[in-house]
PDB file with one MODEL, atoms N, CA, C and O in Angstrom:
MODEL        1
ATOM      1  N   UNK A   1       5.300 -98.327   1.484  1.00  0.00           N
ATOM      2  CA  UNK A   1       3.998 -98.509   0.870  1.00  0.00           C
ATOM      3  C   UNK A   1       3.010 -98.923   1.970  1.00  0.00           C
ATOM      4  O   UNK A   1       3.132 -99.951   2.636  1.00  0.00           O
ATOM      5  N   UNK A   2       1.853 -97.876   2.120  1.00  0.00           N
ATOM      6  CA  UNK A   2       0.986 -98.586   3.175  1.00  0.00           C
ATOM      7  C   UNK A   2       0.389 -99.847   2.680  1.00  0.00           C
ATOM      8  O   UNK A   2       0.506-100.251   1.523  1.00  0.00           O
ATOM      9  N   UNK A   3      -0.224-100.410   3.579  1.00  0.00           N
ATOM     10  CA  UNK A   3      -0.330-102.088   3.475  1.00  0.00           C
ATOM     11  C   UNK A   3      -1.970-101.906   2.792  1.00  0.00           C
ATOM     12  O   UNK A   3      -2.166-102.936   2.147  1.00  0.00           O
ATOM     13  N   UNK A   4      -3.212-100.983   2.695  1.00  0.00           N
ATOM     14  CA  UNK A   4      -4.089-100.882   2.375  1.00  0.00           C
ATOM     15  C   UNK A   4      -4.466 -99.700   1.719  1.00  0.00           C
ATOM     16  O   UNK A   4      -4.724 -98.826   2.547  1.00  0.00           O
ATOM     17  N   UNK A   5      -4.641 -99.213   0.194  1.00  0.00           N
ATOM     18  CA  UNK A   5      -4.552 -97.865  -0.302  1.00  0.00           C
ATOM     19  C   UNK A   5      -6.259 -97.660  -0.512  1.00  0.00           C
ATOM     20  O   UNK A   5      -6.926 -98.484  -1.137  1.00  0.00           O
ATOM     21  N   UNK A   6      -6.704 -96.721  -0.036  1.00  0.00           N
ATOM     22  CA  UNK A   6      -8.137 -96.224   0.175  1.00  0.00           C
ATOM     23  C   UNK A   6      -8.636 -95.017  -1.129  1.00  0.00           C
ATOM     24  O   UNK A   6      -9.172 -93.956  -0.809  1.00  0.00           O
ATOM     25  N   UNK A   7      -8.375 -95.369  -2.517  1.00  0.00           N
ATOM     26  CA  UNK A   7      -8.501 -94.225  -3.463  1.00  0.00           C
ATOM     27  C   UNK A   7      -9.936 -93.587  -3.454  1.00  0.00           C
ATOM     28  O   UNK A   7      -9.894 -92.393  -3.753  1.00  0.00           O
ATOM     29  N   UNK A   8     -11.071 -94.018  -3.217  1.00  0.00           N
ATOM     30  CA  UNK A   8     -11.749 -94.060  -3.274  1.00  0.00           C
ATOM     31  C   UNK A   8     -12.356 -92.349  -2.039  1.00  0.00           C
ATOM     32  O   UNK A   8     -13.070 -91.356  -2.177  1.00  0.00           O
ATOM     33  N   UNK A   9     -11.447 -92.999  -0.909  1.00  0.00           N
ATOM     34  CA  UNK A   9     -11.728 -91.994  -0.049  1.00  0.00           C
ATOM     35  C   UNK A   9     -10.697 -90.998   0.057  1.00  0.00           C
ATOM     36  O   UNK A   9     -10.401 -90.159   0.907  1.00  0.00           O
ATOM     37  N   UNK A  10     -10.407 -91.215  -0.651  1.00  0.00           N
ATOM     38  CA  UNK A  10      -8.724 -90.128  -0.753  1.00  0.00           C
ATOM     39  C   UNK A  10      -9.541 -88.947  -1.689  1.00  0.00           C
ATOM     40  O   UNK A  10      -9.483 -87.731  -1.511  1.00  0.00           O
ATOM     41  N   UNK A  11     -10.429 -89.776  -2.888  1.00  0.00           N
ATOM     42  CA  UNK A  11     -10.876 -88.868  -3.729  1.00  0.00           C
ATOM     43  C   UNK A  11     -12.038 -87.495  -3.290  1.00  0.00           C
ATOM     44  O   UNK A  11     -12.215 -86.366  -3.748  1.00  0.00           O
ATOM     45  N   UNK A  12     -12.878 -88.565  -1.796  1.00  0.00           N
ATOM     46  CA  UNK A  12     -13.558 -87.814  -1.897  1.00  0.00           C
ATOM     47  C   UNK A  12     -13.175 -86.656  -0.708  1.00  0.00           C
ATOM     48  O   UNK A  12     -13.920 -85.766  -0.300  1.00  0.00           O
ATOM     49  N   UNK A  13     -11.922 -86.917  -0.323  1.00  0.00           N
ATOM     50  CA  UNK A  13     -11.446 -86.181   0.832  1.00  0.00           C
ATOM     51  C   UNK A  13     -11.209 -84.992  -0.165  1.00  0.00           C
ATOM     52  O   UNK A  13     -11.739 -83.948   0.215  1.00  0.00           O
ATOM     53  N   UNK A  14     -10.469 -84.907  -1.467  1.00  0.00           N
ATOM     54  CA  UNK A  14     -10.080 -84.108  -1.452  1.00  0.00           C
ATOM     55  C   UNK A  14     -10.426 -83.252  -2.353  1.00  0.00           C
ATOM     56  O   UNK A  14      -9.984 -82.171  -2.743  1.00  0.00           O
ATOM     57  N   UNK A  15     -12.103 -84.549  -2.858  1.00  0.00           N
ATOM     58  CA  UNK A  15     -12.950 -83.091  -3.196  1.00  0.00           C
ATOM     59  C   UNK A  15     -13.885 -82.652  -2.591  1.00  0.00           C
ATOM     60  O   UNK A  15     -14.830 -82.081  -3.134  1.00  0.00           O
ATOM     61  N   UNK A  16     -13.771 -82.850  -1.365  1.00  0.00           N
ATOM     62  CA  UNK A  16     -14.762 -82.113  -0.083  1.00  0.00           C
ATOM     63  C   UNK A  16     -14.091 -81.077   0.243  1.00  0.00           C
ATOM     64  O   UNK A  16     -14.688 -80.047   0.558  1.00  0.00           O
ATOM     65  N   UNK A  17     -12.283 -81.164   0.228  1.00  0.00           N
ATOM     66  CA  UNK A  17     -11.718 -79.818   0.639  1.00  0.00           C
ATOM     67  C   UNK A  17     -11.523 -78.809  -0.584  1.00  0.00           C
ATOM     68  O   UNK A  17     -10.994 -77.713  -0.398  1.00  0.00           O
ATOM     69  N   UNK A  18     -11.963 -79.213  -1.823  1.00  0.00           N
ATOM     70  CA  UNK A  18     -11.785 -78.607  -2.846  1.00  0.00           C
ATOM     71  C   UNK A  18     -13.121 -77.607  -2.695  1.00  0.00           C
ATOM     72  O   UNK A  18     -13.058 -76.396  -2.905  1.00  0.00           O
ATOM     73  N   UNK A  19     -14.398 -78.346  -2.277  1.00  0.00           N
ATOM     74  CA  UNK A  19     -15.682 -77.485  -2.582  1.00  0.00           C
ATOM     75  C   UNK A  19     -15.876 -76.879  -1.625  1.00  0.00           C
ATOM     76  O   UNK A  19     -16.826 -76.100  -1.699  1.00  0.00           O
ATOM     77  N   UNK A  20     -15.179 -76.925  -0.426  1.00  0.00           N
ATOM     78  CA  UNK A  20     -14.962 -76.114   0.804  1.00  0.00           C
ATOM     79  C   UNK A  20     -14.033 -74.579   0.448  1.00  0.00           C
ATOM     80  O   UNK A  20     -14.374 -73.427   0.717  1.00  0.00           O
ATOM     81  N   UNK A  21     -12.857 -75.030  -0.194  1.00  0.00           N
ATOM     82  CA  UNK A  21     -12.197 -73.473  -0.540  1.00  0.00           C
ATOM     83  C   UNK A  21     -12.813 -73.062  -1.574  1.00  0.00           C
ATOM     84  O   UNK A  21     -12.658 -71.858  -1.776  1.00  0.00           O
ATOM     85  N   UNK A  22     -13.622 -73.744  -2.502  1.00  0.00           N
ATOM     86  CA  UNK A  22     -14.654 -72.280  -4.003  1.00  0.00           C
ATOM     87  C   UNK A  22     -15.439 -72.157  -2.990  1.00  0.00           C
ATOM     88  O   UNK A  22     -16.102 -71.215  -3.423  1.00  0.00           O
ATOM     89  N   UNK A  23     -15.999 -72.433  -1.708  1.00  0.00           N
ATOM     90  CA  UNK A  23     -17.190 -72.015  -1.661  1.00  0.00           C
ATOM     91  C   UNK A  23     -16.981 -70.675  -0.661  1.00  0.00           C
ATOM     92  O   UNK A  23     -17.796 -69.796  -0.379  1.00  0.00           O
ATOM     93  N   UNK A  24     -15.514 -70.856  -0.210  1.00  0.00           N
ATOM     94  CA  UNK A  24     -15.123 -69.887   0.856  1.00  0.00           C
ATOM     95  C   UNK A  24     -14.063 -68.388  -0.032  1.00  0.00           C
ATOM     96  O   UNK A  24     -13.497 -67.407   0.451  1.00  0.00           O
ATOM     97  N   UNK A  25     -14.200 -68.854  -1.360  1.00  0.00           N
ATOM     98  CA  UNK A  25     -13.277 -67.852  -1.742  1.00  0.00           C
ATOM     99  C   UNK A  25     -13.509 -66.225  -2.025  1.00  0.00           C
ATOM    100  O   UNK A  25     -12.786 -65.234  -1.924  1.00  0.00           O
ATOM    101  N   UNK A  26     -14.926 -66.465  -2.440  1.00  0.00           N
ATOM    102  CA  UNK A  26     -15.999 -65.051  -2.907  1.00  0.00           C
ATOM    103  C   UNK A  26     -15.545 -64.407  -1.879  1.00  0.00           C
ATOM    104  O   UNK A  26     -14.809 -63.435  -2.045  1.00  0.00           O
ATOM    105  N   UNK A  27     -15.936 -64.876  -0.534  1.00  0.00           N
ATOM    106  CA  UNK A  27     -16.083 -63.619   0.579  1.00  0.00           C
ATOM    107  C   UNK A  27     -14.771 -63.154   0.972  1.00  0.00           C
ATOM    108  O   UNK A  27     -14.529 -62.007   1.347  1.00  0.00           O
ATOM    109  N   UNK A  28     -13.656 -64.414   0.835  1.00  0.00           N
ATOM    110  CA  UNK A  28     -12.445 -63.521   1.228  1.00  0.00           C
ATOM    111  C   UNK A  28     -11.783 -62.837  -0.407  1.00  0.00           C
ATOM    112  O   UNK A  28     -10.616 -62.446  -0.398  1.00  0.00           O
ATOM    113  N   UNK A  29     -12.429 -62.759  -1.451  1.00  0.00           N
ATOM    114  CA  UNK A  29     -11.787 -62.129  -2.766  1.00  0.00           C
ATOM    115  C   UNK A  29     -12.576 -60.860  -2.099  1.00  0.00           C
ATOM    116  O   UNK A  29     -11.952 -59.988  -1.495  1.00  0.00           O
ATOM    117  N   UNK A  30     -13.806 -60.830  -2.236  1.00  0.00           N
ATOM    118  CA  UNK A  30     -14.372 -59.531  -1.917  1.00  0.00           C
ATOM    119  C   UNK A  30     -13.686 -58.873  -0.755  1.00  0.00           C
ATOM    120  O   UNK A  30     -13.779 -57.648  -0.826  1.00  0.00           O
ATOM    121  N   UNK A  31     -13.005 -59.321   0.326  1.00  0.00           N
ATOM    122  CA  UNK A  31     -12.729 -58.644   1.596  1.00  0.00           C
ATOM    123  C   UNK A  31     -11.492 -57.601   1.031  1.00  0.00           C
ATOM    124  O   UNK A  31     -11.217 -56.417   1.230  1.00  0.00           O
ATOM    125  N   UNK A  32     -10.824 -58.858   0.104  1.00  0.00           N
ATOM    126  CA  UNK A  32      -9.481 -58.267   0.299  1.00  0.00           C
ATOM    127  C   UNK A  32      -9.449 -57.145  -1.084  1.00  0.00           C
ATOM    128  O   UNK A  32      -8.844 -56.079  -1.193  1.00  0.00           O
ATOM    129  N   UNK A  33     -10.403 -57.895  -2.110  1.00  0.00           N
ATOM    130  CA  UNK A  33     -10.024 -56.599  -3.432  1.00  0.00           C
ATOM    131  C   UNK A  33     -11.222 -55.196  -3.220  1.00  0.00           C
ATOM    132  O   UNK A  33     -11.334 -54.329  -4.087  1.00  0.00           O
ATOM    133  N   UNK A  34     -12.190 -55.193  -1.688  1.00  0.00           N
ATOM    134  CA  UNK A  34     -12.944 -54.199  -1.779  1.00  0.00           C
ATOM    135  C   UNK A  34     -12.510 -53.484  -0.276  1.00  0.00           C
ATOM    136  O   UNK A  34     -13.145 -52.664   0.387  1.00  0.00           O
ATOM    137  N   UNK A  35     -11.357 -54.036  -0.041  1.00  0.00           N
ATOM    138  CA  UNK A  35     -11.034 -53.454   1.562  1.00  0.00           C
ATOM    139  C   UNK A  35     -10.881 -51.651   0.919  1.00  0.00           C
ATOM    140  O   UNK A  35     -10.567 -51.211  -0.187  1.00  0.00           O
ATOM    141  N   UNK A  36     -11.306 -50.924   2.327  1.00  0.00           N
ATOM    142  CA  UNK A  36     -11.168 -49.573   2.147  1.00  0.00           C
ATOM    143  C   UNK A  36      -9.577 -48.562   2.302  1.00  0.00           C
ATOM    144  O   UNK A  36      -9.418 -47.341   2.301  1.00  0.00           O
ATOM    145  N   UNK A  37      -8.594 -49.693   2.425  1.00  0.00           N
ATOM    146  CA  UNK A  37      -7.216 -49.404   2.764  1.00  0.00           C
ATOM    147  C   UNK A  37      -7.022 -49.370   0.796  1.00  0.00           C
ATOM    148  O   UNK A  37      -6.480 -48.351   0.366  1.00  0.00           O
ATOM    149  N   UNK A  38      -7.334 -50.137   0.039  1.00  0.00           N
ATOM    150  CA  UNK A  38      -6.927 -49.919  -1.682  1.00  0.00           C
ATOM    151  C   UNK A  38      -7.638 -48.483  -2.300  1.00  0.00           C
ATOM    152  O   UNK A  38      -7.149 -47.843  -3.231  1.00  0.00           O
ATOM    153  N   UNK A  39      -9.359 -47.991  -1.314  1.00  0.00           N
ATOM    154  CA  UNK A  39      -9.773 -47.053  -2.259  1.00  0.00           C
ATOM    155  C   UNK A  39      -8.696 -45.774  -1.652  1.00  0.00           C
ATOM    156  O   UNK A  39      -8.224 -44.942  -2.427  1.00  0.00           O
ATOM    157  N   UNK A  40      -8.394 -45.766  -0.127  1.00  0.00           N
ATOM    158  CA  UNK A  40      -7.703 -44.652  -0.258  1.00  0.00           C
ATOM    159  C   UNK A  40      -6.666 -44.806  -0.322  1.00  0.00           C
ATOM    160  O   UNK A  40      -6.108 -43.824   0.168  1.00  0.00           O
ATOM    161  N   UNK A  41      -5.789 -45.709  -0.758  1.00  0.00           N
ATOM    162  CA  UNK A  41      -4.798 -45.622  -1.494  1.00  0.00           C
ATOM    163  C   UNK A  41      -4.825 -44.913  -3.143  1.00  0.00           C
ATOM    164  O   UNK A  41      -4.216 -43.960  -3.629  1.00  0.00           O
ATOM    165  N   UNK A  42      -5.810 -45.855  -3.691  1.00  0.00           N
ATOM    166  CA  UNK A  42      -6.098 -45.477  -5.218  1.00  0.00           C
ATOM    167  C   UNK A  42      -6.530 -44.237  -5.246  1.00  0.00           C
ATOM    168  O   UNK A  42      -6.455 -43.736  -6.368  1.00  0.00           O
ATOM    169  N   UNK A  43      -7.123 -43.288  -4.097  1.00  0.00           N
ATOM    170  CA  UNK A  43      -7.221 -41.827  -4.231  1.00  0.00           C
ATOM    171  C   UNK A  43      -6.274 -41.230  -3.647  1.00  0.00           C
ATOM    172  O   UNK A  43      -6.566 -40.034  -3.615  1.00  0.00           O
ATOM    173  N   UNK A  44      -5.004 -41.473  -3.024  1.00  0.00           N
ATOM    174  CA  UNK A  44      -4.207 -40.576  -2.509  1.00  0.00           C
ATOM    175  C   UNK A  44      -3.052 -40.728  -4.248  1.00  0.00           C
ATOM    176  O   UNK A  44      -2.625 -39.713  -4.799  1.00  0.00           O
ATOM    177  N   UNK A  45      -2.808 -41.973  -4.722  1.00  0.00           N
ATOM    178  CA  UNK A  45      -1.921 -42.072  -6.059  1.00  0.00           C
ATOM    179  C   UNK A  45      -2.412 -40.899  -6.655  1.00  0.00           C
ATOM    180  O   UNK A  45      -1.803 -39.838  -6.793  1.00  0.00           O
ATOM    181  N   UNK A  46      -4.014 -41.276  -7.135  1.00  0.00           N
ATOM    182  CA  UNK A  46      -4.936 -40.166  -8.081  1.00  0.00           C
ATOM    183  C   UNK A  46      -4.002 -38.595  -7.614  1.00  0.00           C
ATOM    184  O   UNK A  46      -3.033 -38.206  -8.267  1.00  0.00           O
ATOM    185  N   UNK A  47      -4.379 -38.085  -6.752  1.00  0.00           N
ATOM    186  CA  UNK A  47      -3.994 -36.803  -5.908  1.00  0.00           C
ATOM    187  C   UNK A  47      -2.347 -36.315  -6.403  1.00  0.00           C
ATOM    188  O   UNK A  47      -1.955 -35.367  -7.084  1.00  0.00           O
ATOM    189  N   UNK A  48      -1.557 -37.553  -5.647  1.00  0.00           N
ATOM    190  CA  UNK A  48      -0.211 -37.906  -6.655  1.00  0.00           C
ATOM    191  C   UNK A  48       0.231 -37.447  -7.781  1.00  0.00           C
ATOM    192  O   UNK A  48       1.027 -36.527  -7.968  1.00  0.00           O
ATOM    193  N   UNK A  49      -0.326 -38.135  -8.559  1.00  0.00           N
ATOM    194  CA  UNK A  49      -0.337 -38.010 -10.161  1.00  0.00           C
ATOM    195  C   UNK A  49      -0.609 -36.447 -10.607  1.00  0.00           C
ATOM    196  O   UNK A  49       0.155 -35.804 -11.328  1.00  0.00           O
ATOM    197  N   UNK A  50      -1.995 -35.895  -9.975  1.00  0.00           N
ATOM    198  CA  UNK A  50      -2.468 -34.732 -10.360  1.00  0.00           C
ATOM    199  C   UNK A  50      -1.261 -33.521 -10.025  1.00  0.00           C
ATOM    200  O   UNK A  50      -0.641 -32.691 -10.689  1.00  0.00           O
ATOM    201  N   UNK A  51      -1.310 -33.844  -8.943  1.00  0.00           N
ATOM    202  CA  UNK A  51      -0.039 -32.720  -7.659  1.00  0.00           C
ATOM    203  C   UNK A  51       1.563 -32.855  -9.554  1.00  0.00           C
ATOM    204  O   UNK A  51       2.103 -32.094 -10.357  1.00  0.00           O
ATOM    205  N   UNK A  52       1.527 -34.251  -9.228  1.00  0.00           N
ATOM    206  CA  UNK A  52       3.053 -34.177 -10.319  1.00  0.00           C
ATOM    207  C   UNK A  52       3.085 -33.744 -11.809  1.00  0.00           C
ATOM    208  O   UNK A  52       4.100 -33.432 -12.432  1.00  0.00           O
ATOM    209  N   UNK A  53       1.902 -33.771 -12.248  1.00  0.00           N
ATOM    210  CA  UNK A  53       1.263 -33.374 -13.439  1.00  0.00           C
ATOM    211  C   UNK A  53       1.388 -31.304 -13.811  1.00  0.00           C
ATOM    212  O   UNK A  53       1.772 -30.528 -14.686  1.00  0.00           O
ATOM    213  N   UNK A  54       0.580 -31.306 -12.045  1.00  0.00           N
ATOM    214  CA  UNK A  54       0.661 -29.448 -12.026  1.00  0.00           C
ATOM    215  C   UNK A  54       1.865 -29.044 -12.048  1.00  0.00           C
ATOM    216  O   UNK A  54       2.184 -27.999 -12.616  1.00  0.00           O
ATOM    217  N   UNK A  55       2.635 -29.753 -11.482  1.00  0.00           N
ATOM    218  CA  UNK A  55       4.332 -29.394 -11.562  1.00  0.00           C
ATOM    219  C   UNK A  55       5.258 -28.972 -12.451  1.00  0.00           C
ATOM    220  O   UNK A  55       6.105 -28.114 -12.703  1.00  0.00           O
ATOM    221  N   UNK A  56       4.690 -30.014 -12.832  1.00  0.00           N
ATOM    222  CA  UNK A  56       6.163 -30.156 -14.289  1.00  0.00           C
ATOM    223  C   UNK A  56       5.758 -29.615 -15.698  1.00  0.00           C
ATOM    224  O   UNK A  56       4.912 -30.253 -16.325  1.00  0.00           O
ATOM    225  N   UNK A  57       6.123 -28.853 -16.065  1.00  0.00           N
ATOM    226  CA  UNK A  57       6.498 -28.057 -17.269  1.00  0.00           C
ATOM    227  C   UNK A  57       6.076 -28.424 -18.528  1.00  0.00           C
ATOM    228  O   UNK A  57       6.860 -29.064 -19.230  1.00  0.00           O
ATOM    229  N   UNK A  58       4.759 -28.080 -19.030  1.00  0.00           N
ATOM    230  CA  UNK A  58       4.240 -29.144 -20.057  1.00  0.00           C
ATOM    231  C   UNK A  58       4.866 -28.745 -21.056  1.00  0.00           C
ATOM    232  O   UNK A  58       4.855 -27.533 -21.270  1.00  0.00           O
ATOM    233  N   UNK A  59       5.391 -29.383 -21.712  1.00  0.00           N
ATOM    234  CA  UNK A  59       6.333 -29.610 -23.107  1.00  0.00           C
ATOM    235  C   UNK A  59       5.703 -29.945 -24.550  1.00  0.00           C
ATOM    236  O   UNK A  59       5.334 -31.078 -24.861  1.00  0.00           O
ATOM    237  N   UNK A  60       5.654 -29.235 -25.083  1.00  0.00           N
ATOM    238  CA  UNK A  60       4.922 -29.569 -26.496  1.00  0.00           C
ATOM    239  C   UNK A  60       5.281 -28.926 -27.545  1.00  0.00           C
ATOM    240  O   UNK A  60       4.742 -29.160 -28.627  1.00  0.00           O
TER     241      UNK A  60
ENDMDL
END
C-alpha cells in the first residue's frame, strides 16, 4: 500500500488520457475504414461474385 493515495489526481490523469484518445479516434477510424486498400478490395470481391455468378448454371 503506498504510504500517500492521490485520487484526486489519478482521476484527472485518467481523464486527460481518456479525452486525448476520443479526440484522436475520428482521424485514425477514418484512415483505416476509408483506406483505398478496402475499396479495391470491395471491387475486386464485386468482380468475384459477378465472374462466379456467370459461371454456374442458373437453376430454377
Amino acid at each position: 500500500m503506498p504510504n500517500r493515495t492521490r485520487p484526486m489526481a489519478a482521476l484527472l490523469v485518467f481523464t486527460g488520457l481518456n479525452a486525448i484518445l476520443v479526440s484522436t479516434i475520428e482521424p485514425v477510424y477514418d484512415f483505416v475504414c476509408f483506406h483505398p486498400y478496402w475499396e479495391r478490395r470491395r471491387e475486386r470481391r464485386r468482380r468475384e461474385r459477378e465472374a462466379a455468378l456467370a459461371k454456374s448454371p442458373v437453376s430454377h
